[in-house]
N, C-alpha and C positions, 0 to 999 in steps of 0.2 A: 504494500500500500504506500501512495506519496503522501505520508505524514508529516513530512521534515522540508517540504518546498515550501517557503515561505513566499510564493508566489500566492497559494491558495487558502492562507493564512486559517491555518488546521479546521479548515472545510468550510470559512467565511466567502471564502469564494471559488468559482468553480472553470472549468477552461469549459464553457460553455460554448457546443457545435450549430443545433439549431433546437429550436423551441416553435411550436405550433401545436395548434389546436385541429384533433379530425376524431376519429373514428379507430377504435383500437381494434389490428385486422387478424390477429393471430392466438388461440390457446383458449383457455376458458372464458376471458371478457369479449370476446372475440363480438363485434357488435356495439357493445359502449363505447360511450362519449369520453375523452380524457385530453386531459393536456399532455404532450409528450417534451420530453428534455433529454438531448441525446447532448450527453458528456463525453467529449473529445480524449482518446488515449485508450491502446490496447493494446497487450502483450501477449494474445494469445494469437493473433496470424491465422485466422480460417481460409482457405485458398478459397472459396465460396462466396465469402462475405459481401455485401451487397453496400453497404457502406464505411470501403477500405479508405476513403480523405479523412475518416473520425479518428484510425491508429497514430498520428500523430497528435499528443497535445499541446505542442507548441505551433500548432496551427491556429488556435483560439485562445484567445487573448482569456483571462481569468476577470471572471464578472463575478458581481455581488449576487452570492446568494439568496440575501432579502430580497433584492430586486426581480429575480427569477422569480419565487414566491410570492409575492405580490402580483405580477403579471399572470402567475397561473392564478391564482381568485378572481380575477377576474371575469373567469369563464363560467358558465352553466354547471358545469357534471362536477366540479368541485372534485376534481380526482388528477391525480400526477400520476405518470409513468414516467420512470428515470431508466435510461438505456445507453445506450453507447456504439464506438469505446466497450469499455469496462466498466461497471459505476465502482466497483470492489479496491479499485485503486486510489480511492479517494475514500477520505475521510465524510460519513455523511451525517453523524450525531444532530451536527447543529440545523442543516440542510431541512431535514424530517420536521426537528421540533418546530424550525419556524410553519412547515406546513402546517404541521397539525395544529399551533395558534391558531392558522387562519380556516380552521377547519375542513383543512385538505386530506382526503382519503390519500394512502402512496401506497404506490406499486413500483416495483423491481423489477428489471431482467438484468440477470447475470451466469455468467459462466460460473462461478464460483472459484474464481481461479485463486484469489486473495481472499482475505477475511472482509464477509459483508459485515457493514459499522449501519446506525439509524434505525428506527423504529419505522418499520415496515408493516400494510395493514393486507399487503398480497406478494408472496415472494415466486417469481418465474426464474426455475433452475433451469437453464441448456447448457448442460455439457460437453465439452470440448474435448476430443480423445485428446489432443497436442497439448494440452494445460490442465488437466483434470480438476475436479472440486477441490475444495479444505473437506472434508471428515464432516467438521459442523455447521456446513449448510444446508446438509442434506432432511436432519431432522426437523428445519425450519421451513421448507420448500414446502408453497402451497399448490404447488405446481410443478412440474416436470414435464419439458417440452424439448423433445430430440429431435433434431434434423436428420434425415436418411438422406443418404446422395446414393449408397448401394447395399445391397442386402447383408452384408457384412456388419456392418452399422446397427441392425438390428440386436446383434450381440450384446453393441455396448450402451442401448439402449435398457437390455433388463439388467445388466449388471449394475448399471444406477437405478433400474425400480428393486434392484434390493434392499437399497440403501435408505431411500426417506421412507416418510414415516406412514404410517399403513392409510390416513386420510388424504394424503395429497395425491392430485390426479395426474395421469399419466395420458401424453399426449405425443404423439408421432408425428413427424413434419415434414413433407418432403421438402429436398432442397431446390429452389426454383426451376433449376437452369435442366433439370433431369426431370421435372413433377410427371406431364406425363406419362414417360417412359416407366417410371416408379410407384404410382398411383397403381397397379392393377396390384403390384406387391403387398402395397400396403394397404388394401382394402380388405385380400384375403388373407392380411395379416392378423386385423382386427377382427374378425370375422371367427379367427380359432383362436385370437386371445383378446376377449371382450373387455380386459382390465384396460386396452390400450383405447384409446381415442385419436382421432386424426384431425391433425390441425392445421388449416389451409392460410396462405396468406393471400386473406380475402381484402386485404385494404391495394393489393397488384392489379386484383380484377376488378374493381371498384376505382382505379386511376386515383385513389387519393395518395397522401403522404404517408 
């Protein structure tokens, strides 16, 4: 975790990428309304990744976390999702609290690749074979959302539903760039293992952000 950059003055502010307001397109909210905050920085390197300008954080400048906060109250659904990047590599203690002043529901997506920090009220674990989790996020994950790119992947899908904890749901994702190709797999995959769910990333087909 960057605890010791005094750019981000221990989690007062954030190397913030972009921030907007749509329609959350993947996993169990899949459908709601939320404000999104994609936090610039990542050291896990997915060859997949769909927004590779985020791994660097010295791309964006370090802004006030009140201020982010603030601009998300602003909106309707009264709900953050913090993404990335990484969000684990940043300190988010303070981040959360001021949501939750302002009466902000928070949501997570993380690899787990670092120790999540902040009071979270929905945690989305995707796991990374190349970076794998910490041990203790697993127990916390109210959700579990794997990308497949090939059948192979399925493997290291249940090897992390062994891991959380018996109420968080388990969701399969194809990776974009292969969905069709992959989609017949994983339909008759859920099909002989009903624990799994399939999670489309319906904000692609929908042309939003």
């Amino acid at each position: 975790m960057i605890t010791s950059n005094k750019l981000f003055e221990g989690g007062r502010k954030l190397p913030l990428m972009e921030e907007f307001y749509t329609i959350q397109g993947e996993g169990h909210n899949m459908g709601s309304a939320a404000y999104f905050i994609r936090i610039g920085g990542c050291d896990v390197g997915c060859h997949w990744c769909d927004t590779k300008p985020s791994w660097d954080a010295t791309h964006f400048p370090p802004t006030s976390a009140d201020k982010i906060a603030e601009r998300a109250s602003a909106f309707p659904a009264k709900t953050v999702v913090v993404t990335g990047g990484e969000p684990s590599l940043y300190p988010l203690d303070y981040f959360t609290a001021k949501m939750k002043s302002l009466g902000i529901r928070t949501m997570v997506e993380t690899s787990g690749a670092h120790p999540l920090t902040g009071d979270w009220d929905w945690i989305c674990l995707s796991p990374k074979k190349f970076s794998p989790p910490r041990k203790a996020i697993y127990n916390n994950a109210h959700e579990l959302k794997v990308v497949i790119e090939k059948e192979a992947d399925l493997e290291w899908a249940e090897q992390n539903a062994e891991l959380v904890n018996p109420k968080c749901l388990l969701y399969l994702q194809p990776e974009w760039s292969v969905s069709e190709k992959i989609m017949p797999l994983l339909t008759d995959y859920v099909m002989q293992h009903p624990q799994w769910r399939i999670s489309l990333q319906s904000h692609k087909y929908m042309h939003i952000p």
